[in-house]
Backbone as numpy.savetxt, mean C-alpha at the origin, in Angstrom:
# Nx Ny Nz CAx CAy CAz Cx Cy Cz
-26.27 -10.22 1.04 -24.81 -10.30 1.16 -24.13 -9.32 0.23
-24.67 -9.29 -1.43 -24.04 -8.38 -1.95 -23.86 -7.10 -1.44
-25.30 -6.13 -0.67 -25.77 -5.24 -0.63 -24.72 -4.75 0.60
-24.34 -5.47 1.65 -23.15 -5.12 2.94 -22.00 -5.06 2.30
-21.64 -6.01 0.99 -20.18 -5.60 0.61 -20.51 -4.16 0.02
-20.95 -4.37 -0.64 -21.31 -2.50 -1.52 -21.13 -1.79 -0.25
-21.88 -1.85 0.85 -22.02 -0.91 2.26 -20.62 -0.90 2.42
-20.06 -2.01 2.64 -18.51 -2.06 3.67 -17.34 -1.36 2.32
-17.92 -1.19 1.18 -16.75 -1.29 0.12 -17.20 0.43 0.40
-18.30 1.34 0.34 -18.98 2.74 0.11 -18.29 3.02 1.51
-18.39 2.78 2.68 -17.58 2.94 3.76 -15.95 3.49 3.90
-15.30 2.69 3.22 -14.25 2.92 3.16 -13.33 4.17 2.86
-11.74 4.44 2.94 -11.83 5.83 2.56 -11.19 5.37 1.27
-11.32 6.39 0.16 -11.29 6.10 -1.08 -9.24 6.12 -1.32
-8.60 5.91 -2.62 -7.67 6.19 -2.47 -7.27 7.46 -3.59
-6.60 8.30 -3.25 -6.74 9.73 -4.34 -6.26 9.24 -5.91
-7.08 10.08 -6.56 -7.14 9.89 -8.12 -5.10 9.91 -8.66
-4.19 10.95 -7.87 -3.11 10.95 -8.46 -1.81 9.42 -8.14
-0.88 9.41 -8.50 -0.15 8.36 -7.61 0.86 8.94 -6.25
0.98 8.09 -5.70 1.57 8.59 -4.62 3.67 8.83 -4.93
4.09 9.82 -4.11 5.10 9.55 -4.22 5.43 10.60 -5.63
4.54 11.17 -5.82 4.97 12.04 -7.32 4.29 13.17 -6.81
4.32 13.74 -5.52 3.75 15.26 -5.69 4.32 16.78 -6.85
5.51 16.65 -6.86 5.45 17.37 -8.24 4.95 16.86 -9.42
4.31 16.03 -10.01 3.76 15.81 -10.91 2.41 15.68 -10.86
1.54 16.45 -9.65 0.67 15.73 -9.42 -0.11 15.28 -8.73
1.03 13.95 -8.25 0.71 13.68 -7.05 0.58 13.43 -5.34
0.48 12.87 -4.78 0.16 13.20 -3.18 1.44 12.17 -2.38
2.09 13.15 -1.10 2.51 12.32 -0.14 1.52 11.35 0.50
1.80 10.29 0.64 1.31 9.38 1.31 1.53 9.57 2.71
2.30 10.11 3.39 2.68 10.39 5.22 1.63 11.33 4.79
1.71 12.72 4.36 0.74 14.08 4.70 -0.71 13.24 4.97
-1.47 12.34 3.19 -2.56 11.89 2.97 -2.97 10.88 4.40
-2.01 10.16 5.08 -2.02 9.06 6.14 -2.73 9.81 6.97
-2.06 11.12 7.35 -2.33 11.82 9.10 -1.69 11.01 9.72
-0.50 10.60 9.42 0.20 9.54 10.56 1.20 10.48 11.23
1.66 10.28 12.47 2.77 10.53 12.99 4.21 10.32 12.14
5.51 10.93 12.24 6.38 10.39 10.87 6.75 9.02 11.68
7.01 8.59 13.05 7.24 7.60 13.61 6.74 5.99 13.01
5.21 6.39 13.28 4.06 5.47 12.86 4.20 5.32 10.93
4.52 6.29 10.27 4.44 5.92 9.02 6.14 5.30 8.81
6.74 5.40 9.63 8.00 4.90 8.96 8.04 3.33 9.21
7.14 2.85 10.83 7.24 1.99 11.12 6.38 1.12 9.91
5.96 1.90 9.49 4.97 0.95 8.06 5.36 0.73 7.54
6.72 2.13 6.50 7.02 1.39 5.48 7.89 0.59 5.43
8.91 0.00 6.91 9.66 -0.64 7.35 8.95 -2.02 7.05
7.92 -1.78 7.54 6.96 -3.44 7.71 7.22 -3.49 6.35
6.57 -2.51 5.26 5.92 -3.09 4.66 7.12 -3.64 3.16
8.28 -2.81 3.76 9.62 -3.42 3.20 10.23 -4.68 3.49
10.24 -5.10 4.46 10.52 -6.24 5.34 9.60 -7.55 4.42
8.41 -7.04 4.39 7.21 -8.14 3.75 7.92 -8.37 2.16
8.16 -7.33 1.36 8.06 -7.37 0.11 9.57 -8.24 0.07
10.65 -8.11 0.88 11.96 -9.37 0.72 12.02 -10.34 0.54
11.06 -10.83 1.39 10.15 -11.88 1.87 9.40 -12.48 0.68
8.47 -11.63 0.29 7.54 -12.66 -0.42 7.72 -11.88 -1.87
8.15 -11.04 -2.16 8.27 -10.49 -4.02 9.54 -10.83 -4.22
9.94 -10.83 -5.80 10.42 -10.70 -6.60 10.94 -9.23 -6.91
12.17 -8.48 -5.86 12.28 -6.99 -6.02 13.29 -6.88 -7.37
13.49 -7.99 -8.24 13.90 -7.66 -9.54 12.49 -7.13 -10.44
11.48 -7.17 -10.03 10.01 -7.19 -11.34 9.19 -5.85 -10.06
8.83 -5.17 -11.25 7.46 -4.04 -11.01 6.80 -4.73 -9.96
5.47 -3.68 -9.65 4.40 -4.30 -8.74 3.73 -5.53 -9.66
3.04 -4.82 -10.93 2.86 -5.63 -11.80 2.97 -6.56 -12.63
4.33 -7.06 -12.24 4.72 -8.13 -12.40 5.06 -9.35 -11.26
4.59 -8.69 -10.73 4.50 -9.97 -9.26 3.17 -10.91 -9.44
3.29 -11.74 -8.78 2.26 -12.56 -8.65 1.23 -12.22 -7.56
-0.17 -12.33 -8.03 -0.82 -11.63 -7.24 -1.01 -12.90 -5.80
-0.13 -13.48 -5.41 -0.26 -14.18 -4.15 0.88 -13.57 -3.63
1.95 -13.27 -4.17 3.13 -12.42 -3.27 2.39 -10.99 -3.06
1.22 -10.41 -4.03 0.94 -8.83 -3.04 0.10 -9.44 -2.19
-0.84 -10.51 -2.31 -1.76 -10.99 -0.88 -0.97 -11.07 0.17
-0.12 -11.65 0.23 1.19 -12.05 1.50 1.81 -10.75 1.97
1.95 -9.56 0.79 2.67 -8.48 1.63 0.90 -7.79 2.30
0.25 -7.57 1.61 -0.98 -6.87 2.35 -1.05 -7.48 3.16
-1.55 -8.95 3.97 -2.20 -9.53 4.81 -0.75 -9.67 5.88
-0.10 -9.61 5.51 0.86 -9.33 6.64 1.25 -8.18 7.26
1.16 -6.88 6.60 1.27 -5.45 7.09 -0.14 -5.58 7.96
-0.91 -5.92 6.75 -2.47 -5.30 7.98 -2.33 -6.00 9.06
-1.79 -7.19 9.08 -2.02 -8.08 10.83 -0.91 -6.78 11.97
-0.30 -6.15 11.12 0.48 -4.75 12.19 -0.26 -3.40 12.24
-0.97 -3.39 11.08 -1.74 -1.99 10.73 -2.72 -2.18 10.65
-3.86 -2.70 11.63 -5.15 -2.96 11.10 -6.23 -1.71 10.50
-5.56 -0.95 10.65 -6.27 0.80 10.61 -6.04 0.61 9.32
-5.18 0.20 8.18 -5.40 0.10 7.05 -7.10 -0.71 6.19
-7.49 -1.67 7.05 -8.69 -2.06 6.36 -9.62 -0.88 6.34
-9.32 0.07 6.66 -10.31 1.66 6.46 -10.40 2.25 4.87
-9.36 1.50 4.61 -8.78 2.20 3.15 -9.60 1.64 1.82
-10.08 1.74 1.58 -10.50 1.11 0.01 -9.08 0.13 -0.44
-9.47 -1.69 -0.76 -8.31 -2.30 -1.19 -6.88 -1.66 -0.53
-6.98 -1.19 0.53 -5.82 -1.10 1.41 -4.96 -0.37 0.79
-5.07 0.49 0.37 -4.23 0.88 -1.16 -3.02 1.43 -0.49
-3.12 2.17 0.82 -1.66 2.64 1.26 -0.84 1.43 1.02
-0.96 0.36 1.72 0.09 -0.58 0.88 0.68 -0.87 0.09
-0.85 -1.00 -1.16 -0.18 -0.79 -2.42 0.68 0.05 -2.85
0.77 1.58 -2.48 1.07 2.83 -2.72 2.89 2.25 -2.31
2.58 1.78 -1.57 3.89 1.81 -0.89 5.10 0.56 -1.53
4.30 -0.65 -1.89 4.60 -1.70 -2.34 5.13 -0.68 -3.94
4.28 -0.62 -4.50 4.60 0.13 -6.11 5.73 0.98 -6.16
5.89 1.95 -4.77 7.51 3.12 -4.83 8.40 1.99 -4.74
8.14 1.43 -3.86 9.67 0.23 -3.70 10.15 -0.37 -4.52
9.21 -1.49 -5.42 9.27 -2.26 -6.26 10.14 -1.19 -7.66
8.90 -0.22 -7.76 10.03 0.84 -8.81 11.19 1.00 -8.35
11.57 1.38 -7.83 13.17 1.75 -7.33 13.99 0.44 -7.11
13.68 -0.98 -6.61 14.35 -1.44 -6.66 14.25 -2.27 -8.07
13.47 -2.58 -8.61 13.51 -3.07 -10.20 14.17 -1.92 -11.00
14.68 -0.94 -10.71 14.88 -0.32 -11.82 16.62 -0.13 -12.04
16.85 -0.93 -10.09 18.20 -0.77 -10.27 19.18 -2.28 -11.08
């Protein structure tokens, strides 16, 4: 059992070393890194805005959420994006959850 998670976890695509959302500093668009259509990535981060109203706290960081409000926003995007379980820990989500949460905690 361990040895298939290692397989299914080595499988996956990794998520890049910089953060997203900071290409002048760095780091990487998340639409370019996706290969998504701009259609298909907007419809994500729509979802995946919609989720975070819903179940976070958009006064507090990512990191300050409770880690059952990011289970609730992941497991609810992926039931729309299942092409995300490709990702190592789904991280486009995360990626996406973390720009939001900054911007709206900061206002």
């Amino acid at each position: 059992s361990s040895l298939s998670s290692i397989a299914s976890h080595e499988s996956k695509i990794p998520k890049p070393d910089s953060e997203a959302g900071r290409p002048s500093r760095g780091g990487y668009n998340l639409e370019i890194a996706l290969k998504w259509d701009s259609g298909h990535f907007k419809a994500f981060k729509e979802c995946v805005h919609a989720s975070i109203q819903k179940h976070c706290d958009t006064s507090k960081s990512k990191t300050s959420q409770t880690p059952a409000a990011i289970v609730a926003v992941q497991t609810e995007v992926l039931s729309h994006f299942t092409e995300l379980n490709d990702y190592d820990g789904c991280s486009p989500i995360g990626d996406i959850i973390q720009m939001q949460l900054k911007n709206t905690a900061a206002k």
